[in-house]
C-alpha positions in Angstrom: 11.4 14.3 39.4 13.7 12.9 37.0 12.3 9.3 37.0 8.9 10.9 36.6 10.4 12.9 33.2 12.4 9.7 32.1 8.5 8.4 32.4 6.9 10.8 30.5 9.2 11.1 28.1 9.1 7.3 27.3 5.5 6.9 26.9 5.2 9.9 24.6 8.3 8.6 22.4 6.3 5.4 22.2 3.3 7.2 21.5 5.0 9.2 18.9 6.6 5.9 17.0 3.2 4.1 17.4 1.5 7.1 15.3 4.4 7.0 13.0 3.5 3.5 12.3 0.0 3.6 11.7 -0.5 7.0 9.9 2.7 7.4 8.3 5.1 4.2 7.8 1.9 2.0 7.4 1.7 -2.2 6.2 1.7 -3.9 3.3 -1.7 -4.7 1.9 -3.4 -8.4 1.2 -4.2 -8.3 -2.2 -7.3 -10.9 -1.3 -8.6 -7.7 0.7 -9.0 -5.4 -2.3 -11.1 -4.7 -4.7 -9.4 -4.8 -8.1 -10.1 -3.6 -11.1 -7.7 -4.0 -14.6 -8.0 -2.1 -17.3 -5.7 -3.2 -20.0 -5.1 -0.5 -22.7 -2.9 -0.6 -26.2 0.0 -0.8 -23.9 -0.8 0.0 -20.3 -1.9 -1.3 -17.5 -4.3 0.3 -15.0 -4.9 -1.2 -12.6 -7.9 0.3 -9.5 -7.8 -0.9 -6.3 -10.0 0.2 -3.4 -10.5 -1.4 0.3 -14.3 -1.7 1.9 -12.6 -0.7 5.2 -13.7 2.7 5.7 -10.6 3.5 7.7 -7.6 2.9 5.9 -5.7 4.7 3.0 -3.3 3.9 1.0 0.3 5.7 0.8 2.9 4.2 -0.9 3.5 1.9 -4.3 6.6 -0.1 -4.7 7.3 -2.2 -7.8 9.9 -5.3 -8.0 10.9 -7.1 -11.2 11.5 -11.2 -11.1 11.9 -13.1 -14.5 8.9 -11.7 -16.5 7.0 -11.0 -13.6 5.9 -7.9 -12.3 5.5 -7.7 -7.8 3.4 -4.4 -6.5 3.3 -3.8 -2.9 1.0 -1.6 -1.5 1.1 0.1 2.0 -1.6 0.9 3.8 -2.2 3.6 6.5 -4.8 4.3 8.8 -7.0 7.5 6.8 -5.1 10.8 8.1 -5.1 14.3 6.2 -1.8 13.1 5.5 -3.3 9.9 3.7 -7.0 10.1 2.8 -7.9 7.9 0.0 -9.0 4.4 -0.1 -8.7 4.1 -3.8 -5.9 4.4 -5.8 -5.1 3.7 -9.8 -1.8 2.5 -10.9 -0.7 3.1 -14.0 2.2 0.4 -15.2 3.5 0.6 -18.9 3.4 -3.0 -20.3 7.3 -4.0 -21.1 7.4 -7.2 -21.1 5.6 -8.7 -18.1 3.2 -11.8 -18.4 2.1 -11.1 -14.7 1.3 -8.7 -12.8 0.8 -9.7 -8.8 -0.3 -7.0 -6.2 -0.2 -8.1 -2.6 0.0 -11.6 -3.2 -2.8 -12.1 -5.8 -2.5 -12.6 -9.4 -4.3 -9.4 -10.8 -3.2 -9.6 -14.8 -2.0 -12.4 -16.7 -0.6 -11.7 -20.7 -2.8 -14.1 -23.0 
């Protein structure tokens, strides 16, 4: 009995760390899979990006800083109640970055 509750316990730990993973913790995104759209205001960027996959969602935005360079890393989810949309807008206040890369692919270049 305690081999067979050693068992069960295991597969529902995995269970519960494979859900955590795909609903919750999530990858990062390809920019090349997006659809982008950059608005470039006075001195803001915003900058809307939506997936055609019908199933995922986006959940969390993380920015990192090299040179004059701006790096935005997107995660995305499978669609949950806890993360439901497939669009997002981010809103980034121009300092004084001359790019702007999400996922991978150049998305704003200064002129």
């Amino acid at each position: 009995k305690k081999i067979i509750f050693c068992i069960v316990l295991l597969i529902l730990l995995i269970a519960g760390l494979t859900a955590l993973h795909l609903f919750v913790i999530g990858n990062p995104v390809d920019g090349n899979m997006l659809v982008i759209d950059v608005e470039e205001a006075e001195n803001q960027l915003n900058i809307h990006i939506s997936t055609p996959a019908s199933a995922i969602a986006f959940s969390d935005v993380s920015f990192r800083h090299k040179g004059t360079s701006l790096y935005i890393t997107v995660r995305k989810v499978l669609a949950s109640p806890l993360h439901r949309s497939g669009t997002k807008v981010i809103y980034i206040e121009k300092m004084d970055e001359t790019e702007v890369w999400l996922g991978g692919r150049l998305v704003w270049k200064a002129e």
